[in-house]
Residue, then its C-alpha position, 0 to 999 in steps of 0.5 A: x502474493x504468493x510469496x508473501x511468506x518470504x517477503x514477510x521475513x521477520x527478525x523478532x521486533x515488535x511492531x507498531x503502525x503509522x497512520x496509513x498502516x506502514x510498519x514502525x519497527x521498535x527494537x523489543x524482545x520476541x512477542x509471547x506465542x498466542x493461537x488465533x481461532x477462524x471460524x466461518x464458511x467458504x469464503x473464509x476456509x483454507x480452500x478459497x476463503x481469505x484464512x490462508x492469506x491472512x495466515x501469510x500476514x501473521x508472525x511465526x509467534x501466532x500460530x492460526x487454526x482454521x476451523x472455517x468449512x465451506x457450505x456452513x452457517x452459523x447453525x450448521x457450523x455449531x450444529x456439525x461440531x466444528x465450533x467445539x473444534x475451534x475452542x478445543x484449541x483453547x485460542x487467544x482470539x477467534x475471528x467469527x464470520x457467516x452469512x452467505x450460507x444462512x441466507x433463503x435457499x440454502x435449506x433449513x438445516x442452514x437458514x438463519x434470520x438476520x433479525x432474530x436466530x443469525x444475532x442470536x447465534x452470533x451473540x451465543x458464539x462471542x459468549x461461548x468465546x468469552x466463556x474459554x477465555x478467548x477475545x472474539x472479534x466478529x466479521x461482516x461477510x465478505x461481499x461476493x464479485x456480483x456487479x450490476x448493470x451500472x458496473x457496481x456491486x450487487x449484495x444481498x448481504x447487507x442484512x447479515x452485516x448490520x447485524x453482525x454490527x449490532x451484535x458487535x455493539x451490544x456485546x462490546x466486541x471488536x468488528x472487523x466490516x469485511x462487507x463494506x471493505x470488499x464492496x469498496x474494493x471491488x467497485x474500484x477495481x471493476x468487473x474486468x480486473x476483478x477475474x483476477x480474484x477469481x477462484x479457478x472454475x472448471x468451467x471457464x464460462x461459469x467463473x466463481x465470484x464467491x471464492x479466492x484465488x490466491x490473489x483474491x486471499x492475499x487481498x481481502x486478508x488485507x483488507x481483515x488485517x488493516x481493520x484490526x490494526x485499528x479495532x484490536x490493537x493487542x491483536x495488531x502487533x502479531x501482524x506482520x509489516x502489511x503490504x500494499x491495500x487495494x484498491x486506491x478508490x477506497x483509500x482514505x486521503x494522504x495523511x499528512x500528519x503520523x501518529x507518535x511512535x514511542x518505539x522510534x526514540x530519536x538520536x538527535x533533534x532538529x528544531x528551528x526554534x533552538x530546543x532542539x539539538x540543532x537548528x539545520x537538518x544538515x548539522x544533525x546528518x553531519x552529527x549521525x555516525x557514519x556505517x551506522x550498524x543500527x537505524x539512527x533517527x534524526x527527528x525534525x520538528x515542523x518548519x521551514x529549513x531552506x538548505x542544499x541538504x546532502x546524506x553522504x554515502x557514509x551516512x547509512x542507515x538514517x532516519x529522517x522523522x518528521x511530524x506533519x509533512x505539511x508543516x515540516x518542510x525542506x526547500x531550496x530555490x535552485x534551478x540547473x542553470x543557477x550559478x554556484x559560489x564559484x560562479x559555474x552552473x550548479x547542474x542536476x545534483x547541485x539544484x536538489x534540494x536533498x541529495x541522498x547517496x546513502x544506502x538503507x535511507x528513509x524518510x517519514x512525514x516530510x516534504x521535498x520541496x524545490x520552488x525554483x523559478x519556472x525556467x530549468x530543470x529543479x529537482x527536490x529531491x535526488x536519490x542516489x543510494x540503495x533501498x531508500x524508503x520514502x513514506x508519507x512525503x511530499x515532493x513538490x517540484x515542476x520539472x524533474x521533481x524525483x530523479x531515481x538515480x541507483x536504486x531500487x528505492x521504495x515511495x509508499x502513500x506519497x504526494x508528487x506534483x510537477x508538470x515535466x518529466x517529474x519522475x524520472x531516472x534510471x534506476x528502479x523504484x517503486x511507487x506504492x499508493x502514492x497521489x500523484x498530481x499535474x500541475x500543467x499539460x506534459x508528461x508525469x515519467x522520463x524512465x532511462x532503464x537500461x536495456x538489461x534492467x527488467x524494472x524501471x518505474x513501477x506504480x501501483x495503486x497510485x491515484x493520477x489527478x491533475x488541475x481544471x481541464x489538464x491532461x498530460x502523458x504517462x510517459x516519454x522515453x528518456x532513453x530508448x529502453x525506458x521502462x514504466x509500468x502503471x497497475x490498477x491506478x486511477x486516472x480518470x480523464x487525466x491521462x491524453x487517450x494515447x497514453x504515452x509520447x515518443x518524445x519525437x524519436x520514432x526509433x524509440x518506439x521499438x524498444x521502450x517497455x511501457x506497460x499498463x493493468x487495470x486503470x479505473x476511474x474514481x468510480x471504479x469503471x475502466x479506463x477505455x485503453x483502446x486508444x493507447x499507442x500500438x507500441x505500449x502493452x496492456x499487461x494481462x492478470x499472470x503478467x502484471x503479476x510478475x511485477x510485484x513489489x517483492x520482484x520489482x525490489x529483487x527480494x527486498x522488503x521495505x516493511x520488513x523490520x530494521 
């Protein structure tokens, strides 16, 4: 994420978080400028450490001192004076993290006991913090890349970081468990993936598993900055819209349910009961303005609304808000082959049960259904515009579920399930933490990339699961230049060992661009890839690197503020 500073482009809006931690934009003034103090060792300095990382996640009105230094503990660092550095900023907040350098071994001057001298040296910071007028926020250490034979993390740290959590209980400050959210990290990336956090060794023989490449900053920082969206919300807002969290093994479940936003007021409400503005969903987009300048926000109450339900192109910038996207629900029973009024076949976009052909969509906490009959093509959903986001959907369906026709569209912390070529297009999407579920032996992806598109369909830190004793494909080739990448998914044992399927046209195989990184298993092991087909690619660190969301999208940034 090296670029992160530019994709985090903001435009002065306050921000608030859903409960998966997507960006809720509320039109407010410009938050008051605040200074937010580091203090801590390597692991968290400017050389190694997570700090320049979460410096690309805050706002231009929080400016970040990092008084971290390397090779200190929470002794040496008061000792040395570095501490009075930190408060001479007179900061807002001080994010304080030792650990690794007060362990046995690092000399008197440094060690410190878990049970006695290192909580009292934590507790005499949060006072001294207090003191200035500043909120401390105490840190677990930050696990290091150490496995063991059973392929898991091995840390002798645990001591500092249960204590690090008593102190925090006892004086009633926030605690960011930086520990336990690396171990889970980690264990589900695996040993291989892992190098890439790696901080460059000058002996490739000897890597450093205790410092961050720019990667590695760029991940644990989120891992910081997610925890303090829950534990220090006055802090949250001076975060910018967060990325993608690694990795899937340590997610919580789909979230079907969002937590009100009073940010987001709604233009028009749909009920099914009458109480609202209208009873159909397409009466309120029919309602909407068209060239909208401003994000116009339809709120849908739960309930079944079963429809042909189409956002013309004139409809930009359109909001569909629902509450529970297991309770709120827009279906239809329409198969390729089913007859219109005017006694004709309905074809592709007639059986969506939601076409979409407006640019600068989006959709939250709603399900796309289509429960047609098992005998065709049924879509639930047809995206047919530019920069459309889809976050905490479902889309249920059996046989072209998705289909991505203009693009690029953005899917964030959704559900799909189908069992034929249920995501499939031509256009590029990206699918970010999405749960994707078979329901039935075939194939999940049906890419028509055109020959001169770099990106087709990408998937990252997506989880692939499926029913009893399914296993299925990544992919198949609708089209002879199809693109589809998978990076650091879990799949288990649910994806066949060849991994991809030609769709019996051999010559496709010379041309399609099928690409995987960094599978694991829930367990954090990886995938054995070894038996992939010779005509897809394991991807290595640099080049799955080249699909980030900010490449993938061309510079656009879906949790950017609207």
């Amino acid at each position: 994420m090296k670029h992160l500073k530019s994709a985090l482009a903001l435009s002065g809006v306050l921000l608030a978080h859903s409960l998966d931690g997507a960006p809720v934009a509320a039109q407010t003034a410009s938050l008051p400028p605040i200074t937010v103090g580091l203090a801590g060792d390597s692991t968290v300095a400017p050389n190694g450490g997570w700090g320049p990382g979460f410096a690309r996640l805050l706002r231009p009105e929080a400016t970040l001192f990092n008084g971290a230094k390397g090779g200190r503990s929470s002794k040496s660092f008061r000792d040395e004076g570095h501490w009075n550095a930190v408060l001479a900023t007179k900061p807002n907040w001080i994010l304080i993290q030792f650990g690794h350098n007060d362990q046995p071994g690092k000399g008197p001057e440094r060690e410190t006991d878990p049970a006695t001298t290192y909580s009292q040296n934590l507790a005499r910071y949060v006072d001294e913090a207090r003191g200035i007028g500043a909120k401390p926020i105490l840190v677990t250490s930050l696990a290091r890349r150490t496995f063991g034979a059973d392929g898991k993390i091995q840390s002798t740290l645990t001591p500092y970081a249960d204590a690090a959590k008593r102190v925090a209980a006892q004086k009633g400050v926030p605690l960011v468990d930086l520990h336990a959210r690396s171990i889970a990290q980690l264990n589900a990336l695996g040993p291989v993936a892992v190098a890439a956090y790696d901080r460059p060794a000058a002996d490739p023989q000897k890597p450093d598993r205790t410092h961050l490449s720019d990667a590695g900053s760029d991940a644990s920082a989120l891992l910081v900055a997610r925890e303090l969206d829950a534990v220090a919300p006055e802090l949250a807002p001076y975060l910018a819209p967060l990325p993608a969290l690694a990795p899937v093994a340590s997610l919580a479940p789909f979230p079907t349910t969002l937590k009100p936003s009073p940010a987001l007021q709604p233009d028009f409400v749909v009920a099914p009961d009458g109480s609202g503005h209208f009873r159909t969903v397409q009466e309120a987009i029919d309602a909407a303005p068209s060239q909208s300048p401003r994000r116009v926000v339809i709120s849908i109450k739960p309930g079944t609304y079963k429809a042909h339900v189409v956002v013309p192109k004139d409809k930009t910038n359109l909001l569909l808000l629902g509450e529970d996207a297991e309770k709120t629900i827009l279906t239809n029973d329409l198969h390729v082959k089913s007859l219109g009024a005017d006694g004709k076949e309905v074809g592709t976009i007639g059986s969506a049960s939601v076409v979409v052909s407006a640019d600068d969509f989006e959709a939250r906490g709603l399900t796309f259904e289509n429960n047609a009959p098992r005998v065709a093509q049924a879509l639930a959903i047809y995206v047919n515009g530019a920069r459309q986001i889809y976050r905490n959907c479902r889309f249920l369906g059996w046989q072209d579920t998705i289909r991505v026709r203009k693009g690029p569209s953005y899917f964030q912390n959704c559900f799909i399930n189908g069992r034929t070529d249920f995501i499939y297009g031509e256009a590029t999407a990206y699918f970010d933490r999405c749960h994707i579920h078979v329901l039935e032996a075939g194939w999940i992806t049906a890419a028509n990339t055109p020959q001169d598109n770099p990106y087709g369909l990408v998937f990252s830190q997506c989880r692939i699961t499926a029913e009893p004793r399914v296993q299925t494909f990544l992919g198949r080739p609708w089209r002879d230049y199809a693109q589809t990448v998978w990076l650091n998914t879990v799949m288990d044992d649910v994806i066949v060992a060849a991994g991809w399927h030609n769709w019996n046209k051999p010559e496709a195989e010379k041309t399609v661009r099928y690409l995987e990184f960094g599978s694991v298993t829930s367990d954090g092991n990886p995938v054995d890839v070894s038996k992939r087909v010779p005509w897809s690619k394991i991807l290595t660190p640099d080049e799955a690197a080249n699909y980030s969301m900010e490449k993938v999208l061309g510079g656009w940034n879906p949790n950017a503020p609207t």
